[in-house]
Every structure is written in C-alpha cells, then in structure tokens.
DRENTOR-30022 format. One record per atom (N, C-alpha, C, CB): residue in one letter; x, y, z. Coordinates in pm, whole numbers, plus 50000, padded with zeros to 5 digits. Glycine has a CB too. Example, Ala and Ser with C-alpha at 12.3 -4.5 7.8 and 13.67 -1.06 7.14 Angstrom:
REM residues 2
A513194943150780A512304955050780A513204967050780A511314955350905S512854977550708S513674989450714S512905000350787S514084994050572
This chain:
REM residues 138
X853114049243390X852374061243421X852424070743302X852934067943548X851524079943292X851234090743186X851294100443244X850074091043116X851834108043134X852094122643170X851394137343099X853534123443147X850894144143105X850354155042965X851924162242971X848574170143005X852144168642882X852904177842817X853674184742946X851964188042721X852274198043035X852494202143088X853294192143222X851544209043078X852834183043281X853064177743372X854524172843322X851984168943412X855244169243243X856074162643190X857214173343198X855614157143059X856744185443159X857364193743130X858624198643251X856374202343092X857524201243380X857674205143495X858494189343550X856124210943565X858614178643499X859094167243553X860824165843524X858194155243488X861274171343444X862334172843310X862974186843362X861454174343125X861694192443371X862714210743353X862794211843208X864794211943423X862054211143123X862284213842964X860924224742961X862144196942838X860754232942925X859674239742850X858714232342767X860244248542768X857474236242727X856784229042681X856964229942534X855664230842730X857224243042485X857374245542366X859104237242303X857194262842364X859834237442402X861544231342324X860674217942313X863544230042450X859984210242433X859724193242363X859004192742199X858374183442482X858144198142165X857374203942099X858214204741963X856904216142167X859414212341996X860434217041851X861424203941856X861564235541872X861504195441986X862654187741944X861614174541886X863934184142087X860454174341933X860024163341825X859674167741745X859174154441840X859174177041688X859094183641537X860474179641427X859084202141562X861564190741487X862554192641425X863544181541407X862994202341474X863654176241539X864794164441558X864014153941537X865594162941705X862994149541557X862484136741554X862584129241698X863204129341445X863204134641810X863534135141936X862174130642031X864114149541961X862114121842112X860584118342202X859084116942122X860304132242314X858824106942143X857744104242050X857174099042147X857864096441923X855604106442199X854544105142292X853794099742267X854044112942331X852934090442303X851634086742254X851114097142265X850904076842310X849524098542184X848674105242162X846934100642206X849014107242035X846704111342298X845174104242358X844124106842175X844224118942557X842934101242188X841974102842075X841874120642070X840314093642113X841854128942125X841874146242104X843504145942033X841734158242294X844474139642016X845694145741983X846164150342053X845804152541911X846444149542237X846914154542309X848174145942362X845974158342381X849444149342390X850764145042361X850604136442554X852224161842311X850974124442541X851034116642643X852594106242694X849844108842606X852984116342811X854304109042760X854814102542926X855684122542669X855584092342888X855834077542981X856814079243052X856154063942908X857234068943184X858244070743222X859784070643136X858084063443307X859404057743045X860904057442958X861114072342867X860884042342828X859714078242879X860374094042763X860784100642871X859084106442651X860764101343027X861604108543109X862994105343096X861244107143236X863174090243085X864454086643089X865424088242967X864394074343125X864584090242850X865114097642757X865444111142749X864534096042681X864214120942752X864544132142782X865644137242908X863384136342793X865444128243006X867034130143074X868514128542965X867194116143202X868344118242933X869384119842833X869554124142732X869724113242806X868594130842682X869024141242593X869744152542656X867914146342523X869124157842772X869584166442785X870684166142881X868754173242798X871294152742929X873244151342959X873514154642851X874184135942993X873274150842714X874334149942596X874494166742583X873684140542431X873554173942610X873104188042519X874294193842671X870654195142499X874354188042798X875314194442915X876664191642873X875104188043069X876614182542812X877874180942792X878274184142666X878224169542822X877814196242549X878074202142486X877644198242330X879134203642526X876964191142319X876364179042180X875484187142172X875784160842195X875344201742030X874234206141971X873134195041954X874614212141847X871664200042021X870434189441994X870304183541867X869114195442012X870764191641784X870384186641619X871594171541626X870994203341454X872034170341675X873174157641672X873244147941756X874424161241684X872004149141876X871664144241968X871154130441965X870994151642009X870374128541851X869614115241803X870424103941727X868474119441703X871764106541706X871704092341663X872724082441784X872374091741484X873414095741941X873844088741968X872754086742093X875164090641964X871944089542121X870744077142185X870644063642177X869554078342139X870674061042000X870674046941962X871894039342007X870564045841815X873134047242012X873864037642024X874244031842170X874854041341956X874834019042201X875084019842332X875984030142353X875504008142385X875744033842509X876814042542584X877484039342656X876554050842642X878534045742646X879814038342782X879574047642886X881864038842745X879064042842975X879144051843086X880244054743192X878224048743148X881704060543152X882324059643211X882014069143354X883234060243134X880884075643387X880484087243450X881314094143513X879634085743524X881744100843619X882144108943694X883584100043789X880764114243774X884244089443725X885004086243781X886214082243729X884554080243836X886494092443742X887854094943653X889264094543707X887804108243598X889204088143846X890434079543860X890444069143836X890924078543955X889264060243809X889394047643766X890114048043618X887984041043769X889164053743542X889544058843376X891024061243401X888654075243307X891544069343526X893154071143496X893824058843493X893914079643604X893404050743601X893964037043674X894244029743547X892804027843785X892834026843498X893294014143353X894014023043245X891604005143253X894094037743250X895114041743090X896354040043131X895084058743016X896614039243270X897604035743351X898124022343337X897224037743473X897024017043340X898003999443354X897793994343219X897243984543487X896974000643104X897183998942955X898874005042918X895834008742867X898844013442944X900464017442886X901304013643015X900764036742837X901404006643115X902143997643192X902273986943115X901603994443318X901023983643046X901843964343008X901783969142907X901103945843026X901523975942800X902153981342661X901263977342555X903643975542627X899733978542652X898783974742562X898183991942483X897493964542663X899043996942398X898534010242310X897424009242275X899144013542190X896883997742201X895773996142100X894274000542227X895813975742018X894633994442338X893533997342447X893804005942497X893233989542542X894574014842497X894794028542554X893974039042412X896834031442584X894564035042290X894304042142229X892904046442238X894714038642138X891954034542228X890304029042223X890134033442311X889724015042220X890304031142415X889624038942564X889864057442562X890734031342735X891194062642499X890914078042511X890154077542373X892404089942523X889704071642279X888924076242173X887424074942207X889274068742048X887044063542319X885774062242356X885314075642444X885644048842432X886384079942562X886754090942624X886004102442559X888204092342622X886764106842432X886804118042367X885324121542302X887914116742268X884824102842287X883224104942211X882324105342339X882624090042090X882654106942465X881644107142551X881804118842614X881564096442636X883214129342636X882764141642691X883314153842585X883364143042851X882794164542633X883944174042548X885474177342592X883374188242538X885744179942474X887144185742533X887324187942640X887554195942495X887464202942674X887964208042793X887584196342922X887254223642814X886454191142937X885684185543028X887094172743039X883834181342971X887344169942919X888124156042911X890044160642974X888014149342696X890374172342896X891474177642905X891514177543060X891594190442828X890504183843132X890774188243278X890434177843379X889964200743314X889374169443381X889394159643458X890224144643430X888124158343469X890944145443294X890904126643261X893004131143195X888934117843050X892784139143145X894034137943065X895114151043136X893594140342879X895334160943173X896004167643294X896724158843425X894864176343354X895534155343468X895864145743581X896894134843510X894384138043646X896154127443457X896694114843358X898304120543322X895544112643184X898594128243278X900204133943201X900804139443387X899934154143026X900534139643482X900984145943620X901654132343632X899734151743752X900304118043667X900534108643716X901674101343616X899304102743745X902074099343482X902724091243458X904064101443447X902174082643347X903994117643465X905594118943476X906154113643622X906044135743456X905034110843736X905604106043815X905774098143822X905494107043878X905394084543728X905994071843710X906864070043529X904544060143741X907324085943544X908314082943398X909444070943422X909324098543353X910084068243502X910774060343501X910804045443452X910934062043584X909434040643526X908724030043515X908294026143333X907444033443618X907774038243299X907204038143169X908234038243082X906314048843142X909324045443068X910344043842994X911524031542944X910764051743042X911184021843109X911244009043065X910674001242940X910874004143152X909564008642913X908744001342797X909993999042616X906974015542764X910094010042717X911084010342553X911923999642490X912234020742557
C-alpha cells in the first residue's frame, strides 16, 4: 500500500516537515516518488519509521540513528527477568566471557539509566541473595 506524506504522517505520529529533514539531513526513509515528485511511502517505511523513532525513545540522537538500522538488532525487549535469568546462570557456571557480551549487547540496546534500573539494580539485589552460591566460584 501507498501512502502521501500527509497520510503517512498521521500514520507514525511524525510531522510532515521532521520526515522531510530526516531524509534530507540523515539520509533516513527513502519514498518513492510519483511522476509530479510527490513523496510516496510503503508499509516497510512505517516499519522503519517506527524504528527510528524506538531508537530516538530510547535516547539515540537522530543524527546517529542510521547506521544502527542496518545492523541486526537484539531484541531483548521489555523482558528483563529473562535477561536477569541467563546473566544469572552465565556467572553460575562461570561463563564471564557471555556475561560480559550480553551486558555489552545490553548497554548498546538501551540507555543507561533505562539499563541501570530495570536490568542491573535488580540483577546486583538478586545475586547478593545468592552471594553464597556465587562465591563458590572462586
């Protein structure tokens, strides 16, 4: 399906003029164009423009927005006792190297605070209550 500008706009919640500056400026959504030059844009540029604008919620100035589109994403989403569970049973069997990688993947998918308060708070609660256990590692 096709969309004009306006219609697209109102589909997103973006203004017509920010799409406008982020494909200008960023190079960000690239619409087809009807024969007048009028900006025509698809379901997959919704599904982009959705994700631009998680990254921009979750604190990623737009200008920095484009190169991690390209890359795959880990979607660890909104479930962050699981995320506790495996940093949990990574430093249970004394696998660091996958603990390490998983809070570094962590750290490239939310911001700080976002990470501090849902993933790593909790995380330092739960293993002083299994300090015992963990100190075996030693």
């Amino acid at each position: 399906m096709s969309y004009s500008i306006g219609e697209f706009a109102r589909l997103c919640g973006i203004n017509a003029a920010t799409l406008r500056a982020w494909q200008r400026r960023y190079g960000l959504l690239k619409p087809q164009r009807t024969d007048g030059g009028h900006r025509l844009y698809s379901d997959d540029d919704i599904r982009q423009a959705l994700s631009i604008l998680d990254w921009v919620r979750k604190g990623v100035p737009i200008s920095q927005v484009k190169p991690l589109l390209s890359r795959p994403v880990i979607r660890l989403g909104d479930n962050w006792i699981t995320i506790q569970e495996t940093m949990l049973q990574h430093l249970h069997e004394g696998r660091i190297d996958a603990l390490r990688q998983l809070i570094y993947d962590c750290g490239r998918e939310y911001p700080r605070a976002e990470l501090v308060t849902h993933l790593l708070r909790p995380l330092r609660s739960k293993v002083s209550a299994h300090l015992p256990a963990v100190m075996t590692l030693r």
